[in-house]
VOMAR-351330 format. One line per field, with one value per residue (C-alpha): residue number from 1; x, y, z. Coordinates in nm, 3 decimals, padded with zeros to 5 digits. Each point is the difference from the previous one (the first is absolute). Example, Ala and Ser with C-alpha at 12.3 -4.5 7.8 and 13.67 -1.06 7.14 Angstrom:
<recs>
k c(1 2)
u c(01.230 00.137)
v c(-00.450 00.344)
w c(00.780 -00.066)
</recs>
This chain:
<recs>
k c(1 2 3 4 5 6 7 8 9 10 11 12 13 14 15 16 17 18 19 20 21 22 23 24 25 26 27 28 29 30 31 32 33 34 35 36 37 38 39 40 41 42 43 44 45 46 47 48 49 50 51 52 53 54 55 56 57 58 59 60 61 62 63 64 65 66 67 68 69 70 71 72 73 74 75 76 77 78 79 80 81 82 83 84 85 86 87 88 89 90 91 92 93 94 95 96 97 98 99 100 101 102 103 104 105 106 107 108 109 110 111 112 113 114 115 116 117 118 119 120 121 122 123 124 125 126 127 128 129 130 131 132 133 134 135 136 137 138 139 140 141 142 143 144 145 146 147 148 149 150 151 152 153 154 155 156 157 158 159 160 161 162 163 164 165 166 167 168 169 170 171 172 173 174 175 176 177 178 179 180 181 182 183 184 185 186 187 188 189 190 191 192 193 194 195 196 197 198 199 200 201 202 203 204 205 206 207 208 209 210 211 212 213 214 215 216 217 218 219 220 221 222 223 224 225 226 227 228 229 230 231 232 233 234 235 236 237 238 239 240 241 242 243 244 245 246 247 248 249 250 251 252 253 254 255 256 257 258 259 260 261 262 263 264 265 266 267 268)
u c(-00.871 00.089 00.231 -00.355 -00.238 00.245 00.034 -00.360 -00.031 -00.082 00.097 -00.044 -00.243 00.217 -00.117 00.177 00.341 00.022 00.316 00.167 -00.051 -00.010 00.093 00.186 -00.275 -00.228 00.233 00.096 -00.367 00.006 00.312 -00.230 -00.270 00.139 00.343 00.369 00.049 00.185 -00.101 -00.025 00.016 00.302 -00.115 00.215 00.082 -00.172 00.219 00.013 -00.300 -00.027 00.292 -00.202 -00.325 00.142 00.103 -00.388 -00.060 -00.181 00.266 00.309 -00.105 -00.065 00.336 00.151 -00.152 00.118 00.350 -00.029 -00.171 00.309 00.191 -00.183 00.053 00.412 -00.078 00.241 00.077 -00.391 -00.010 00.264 -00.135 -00.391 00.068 00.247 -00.282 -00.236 00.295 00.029 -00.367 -00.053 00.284 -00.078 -00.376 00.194 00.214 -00.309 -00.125 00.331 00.076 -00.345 00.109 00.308 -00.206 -00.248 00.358 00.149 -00.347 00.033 00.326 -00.023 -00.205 00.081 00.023 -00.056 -00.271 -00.033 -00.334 -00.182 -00.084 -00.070 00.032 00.401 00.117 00.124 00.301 -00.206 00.018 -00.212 -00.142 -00.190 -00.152 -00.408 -00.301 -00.080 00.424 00.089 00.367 00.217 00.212 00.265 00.281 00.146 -00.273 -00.235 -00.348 -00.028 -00.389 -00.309 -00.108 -00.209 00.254 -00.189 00.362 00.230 00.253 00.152 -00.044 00.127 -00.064 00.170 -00.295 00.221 -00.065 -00.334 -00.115 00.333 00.048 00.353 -00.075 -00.051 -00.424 -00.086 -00.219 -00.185 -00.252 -00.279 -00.132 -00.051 -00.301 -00.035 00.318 -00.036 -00.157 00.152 00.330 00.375 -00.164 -00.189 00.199 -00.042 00.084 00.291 00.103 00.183 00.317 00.041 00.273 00.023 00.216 00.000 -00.256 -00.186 -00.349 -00.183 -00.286 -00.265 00.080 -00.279 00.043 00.337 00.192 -00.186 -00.317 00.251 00.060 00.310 -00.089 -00.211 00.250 00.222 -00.277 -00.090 00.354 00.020 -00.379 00.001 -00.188 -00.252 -00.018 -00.012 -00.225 00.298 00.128 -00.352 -00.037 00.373 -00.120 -00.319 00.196 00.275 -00.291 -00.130 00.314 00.091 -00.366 00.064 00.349 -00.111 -00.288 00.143 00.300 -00.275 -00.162 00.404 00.050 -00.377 00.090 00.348 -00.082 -00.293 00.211 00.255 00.237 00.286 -00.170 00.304 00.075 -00.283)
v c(00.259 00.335 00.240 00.254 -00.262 -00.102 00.402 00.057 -00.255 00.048 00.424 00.202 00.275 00.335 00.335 00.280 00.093 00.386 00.164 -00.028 -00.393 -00.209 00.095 -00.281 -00.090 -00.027 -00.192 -00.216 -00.115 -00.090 -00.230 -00.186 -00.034 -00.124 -00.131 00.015 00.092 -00.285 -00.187 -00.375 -00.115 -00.193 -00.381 -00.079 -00.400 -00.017 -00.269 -00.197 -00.054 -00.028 -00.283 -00.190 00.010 -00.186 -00.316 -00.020 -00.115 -00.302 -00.178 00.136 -00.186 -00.291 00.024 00.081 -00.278 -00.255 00.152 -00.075 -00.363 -00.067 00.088 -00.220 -00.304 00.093 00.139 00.276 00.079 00.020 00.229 00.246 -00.001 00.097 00.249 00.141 00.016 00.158 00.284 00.092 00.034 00.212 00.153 00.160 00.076 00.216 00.197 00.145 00.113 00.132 00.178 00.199 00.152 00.103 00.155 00.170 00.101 00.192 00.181 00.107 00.123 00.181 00.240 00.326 00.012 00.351 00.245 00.410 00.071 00.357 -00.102 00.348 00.239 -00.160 -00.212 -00.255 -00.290 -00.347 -00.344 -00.175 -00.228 00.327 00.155 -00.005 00.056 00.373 00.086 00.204 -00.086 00.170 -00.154 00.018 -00.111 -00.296 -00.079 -00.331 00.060 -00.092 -00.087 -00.011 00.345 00.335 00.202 00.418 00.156 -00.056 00.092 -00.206 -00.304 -00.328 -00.338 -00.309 -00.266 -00.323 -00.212 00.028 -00.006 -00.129 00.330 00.122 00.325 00.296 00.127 00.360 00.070 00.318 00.142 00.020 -00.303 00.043 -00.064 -00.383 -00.108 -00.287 00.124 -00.335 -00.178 00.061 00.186 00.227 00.362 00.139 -00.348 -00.095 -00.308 -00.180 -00.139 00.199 00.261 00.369 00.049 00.380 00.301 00.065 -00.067 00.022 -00.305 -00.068 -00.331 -00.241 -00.333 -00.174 -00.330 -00.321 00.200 00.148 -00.157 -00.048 -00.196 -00.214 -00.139 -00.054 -00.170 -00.248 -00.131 -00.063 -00.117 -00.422 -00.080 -00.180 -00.331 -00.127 -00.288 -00.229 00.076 -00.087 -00.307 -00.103 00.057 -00.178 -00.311 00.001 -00.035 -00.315 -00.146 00.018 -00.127 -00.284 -00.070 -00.008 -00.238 -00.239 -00.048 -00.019 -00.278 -00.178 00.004 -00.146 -00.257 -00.110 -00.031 -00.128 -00.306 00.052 00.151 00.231 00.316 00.190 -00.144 00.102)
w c(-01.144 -00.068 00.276 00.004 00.065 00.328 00.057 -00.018 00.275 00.372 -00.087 00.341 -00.038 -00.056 00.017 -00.156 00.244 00.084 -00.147 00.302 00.015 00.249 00.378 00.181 00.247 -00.264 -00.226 00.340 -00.025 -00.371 00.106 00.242 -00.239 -00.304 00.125 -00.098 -00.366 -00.059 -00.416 00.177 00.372 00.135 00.081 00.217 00.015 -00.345 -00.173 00.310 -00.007 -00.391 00.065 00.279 -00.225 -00.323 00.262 00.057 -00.343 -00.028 -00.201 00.171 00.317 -00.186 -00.138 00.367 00.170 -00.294 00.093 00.368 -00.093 -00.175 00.244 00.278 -00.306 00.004 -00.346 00.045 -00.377 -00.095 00.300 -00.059 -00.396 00.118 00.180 -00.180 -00.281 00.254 00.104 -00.383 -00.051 00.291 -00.063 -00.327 00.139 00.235 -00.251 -00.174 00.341 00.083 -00.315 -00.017 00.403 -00.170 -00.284 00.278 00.226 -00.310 -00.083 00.347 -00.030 -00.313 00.140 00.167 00.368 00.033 -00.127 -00.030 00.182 00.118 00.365 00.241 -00.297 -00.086 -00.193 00.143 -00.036 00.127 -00.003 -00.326 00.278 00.144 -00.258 -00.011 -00.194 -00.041 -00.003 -00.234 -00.168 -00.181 -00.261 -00.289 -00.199 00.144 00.244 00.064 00.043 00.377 -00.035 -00.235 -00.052 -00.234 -00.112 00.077 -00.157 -00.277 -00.200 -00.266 00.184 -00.125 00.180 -00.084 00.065 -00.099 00.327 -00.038 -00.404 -00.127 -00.246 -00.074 -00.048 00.240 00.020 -00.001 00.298 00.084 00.261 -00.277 -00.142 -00.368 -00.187 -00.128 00.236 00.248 00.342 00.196 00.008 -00.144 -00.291 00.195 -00.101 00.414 00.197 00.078 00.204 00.227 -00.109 -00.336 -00.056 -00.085 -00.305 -00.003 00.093 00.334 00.162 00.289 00.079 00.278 00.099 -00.049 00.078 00.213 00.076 -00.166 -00.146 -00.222 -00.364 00.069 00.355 -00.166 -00.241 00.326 00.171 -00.273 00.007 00.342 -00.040 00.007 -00.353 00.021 -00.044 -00.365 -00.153 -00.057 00.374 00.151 -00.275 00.131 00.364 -00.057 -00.158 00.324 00.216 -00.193 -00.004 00.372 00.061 -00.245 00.161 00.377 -00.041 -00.224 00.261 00.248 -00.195 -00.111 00.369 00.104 -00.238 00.109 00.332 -00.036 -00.177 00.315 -00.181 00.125 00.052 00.010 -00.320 -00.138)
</recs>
């Protein structure tokens, strides 16, 4: 899926920002509305509670109560080898999870906290977290693009637009979009993005979409998103189920049997 289809997503309707912007009551409201600008909420507790999933797994509590069966049998070797098995397993589940937060923390932190904004006819120093739909920002050289927005000025504007499409090489952007160019997305000549650089020039953009309805928020988002699970996961699932069905009755029936023939039921 391409960054513009993810852009093009949930957009707020904007209208057209006087030249004096946004006033801060008015931009207080926008805040309210559509939230912090922040690319991809903070979960808090979210590996935890990746962590306690993966013990739920069908076969990793067959494998756990094997370990405590051996136990009960003075098997203390087989026991200390099961769920040593089960700790690596889960263990390496929980590294992928872990390593695509990191991923999501260092988006996070590789873009700028703060933001050049005309709020009450000034422009203004503010937090990135603050800025709205309908702001108009001002940036150049050596500035991230605090938000998706249509650039209305510029002058020898170059973006670099790496994070997002992976090219090496600055784009030219402009206020104009020129005839047979892309009207949507990184290509687009007059958008520019959250989480993309300026390399040199100036512009001026209405702000048009914020935090995770950005391009560069949705990326974030699918990282910290849990995938969905695959065919071979719900097959593997599936076949744990079966198997701890299969288990429990036919000690239920081993047991029926042995003391049935007065047998040591402990034993058994």
């Amino acid at each position: 899926m391409s960054p513009a289809s993810d852009t093009d997503r949930e957009q707020p309707c904007v209208t057209s920002p006087a030249p004096t912007g946004l006033s801060s009551q008015e931009a207080t409201k926008r805040l309210t509305q559509y939230g912090p600008n922040e690319p991809a909420p903070i979960k808090g507790g979210a590996a935890i509670t990746e962590l306690l999933l993966l013990f739920f797994n069908p076969l990793v509590i067959i494998l756990l109560i094997a370990s405590l069966v051996s136990v009960i049998l003075g098997n203390a070797a087989d026991a200390v080898i099961i769920f040593v098995l089960v700790l690596l397993g889960v263990s390496i589940n929980f590294a992928q999870t872990y390593r695509s937060q990191r991923a999501v923390a260092k988006l996070r932190e590789g873009v700028t906290p703060t933001a050049t904004v005309l709020r009450d006819r000034t422009w203004q120093e503010i937090n990135r977290r603050e800025v709205v739909p309908g702001d108009l920002v001002r940036v150049s050289a050596g500035d991230m693009i605090p938000a998706d927005g249509k650039l209305i000025e510029a002058s020898d504007l170059y973006v670099q637009q790496a994070a997002l499409t992976g090219e090496s090489l600055p784009v030219e952007k402009s206020a104009g979009v020129r005839e047979g160019s892309a009207t949507t997305g990184p290509e687009s000549p007059n958008l520019i993005f959250l989480g993309t650089s300026v390399v040199s020039g100036t512009g001026t953009a209405v702000i048009v979409t914020t935090a995770s309805r950005t391009a560069f928020g949705a990326i974030a988002e699918r990282l910290v998103m849990r995938p969905e699970e695959t065919e071979f996961e719900h097959s593997m699932k599936r076949f744990g189920l079966l198997i701890t069905r299969s288990v429990f009755f036919l000690v239920l029936f081993i047991l029926a049997v042995r003391v049935a023939l007065h047998k040591d039921a402990y034993e058994s």
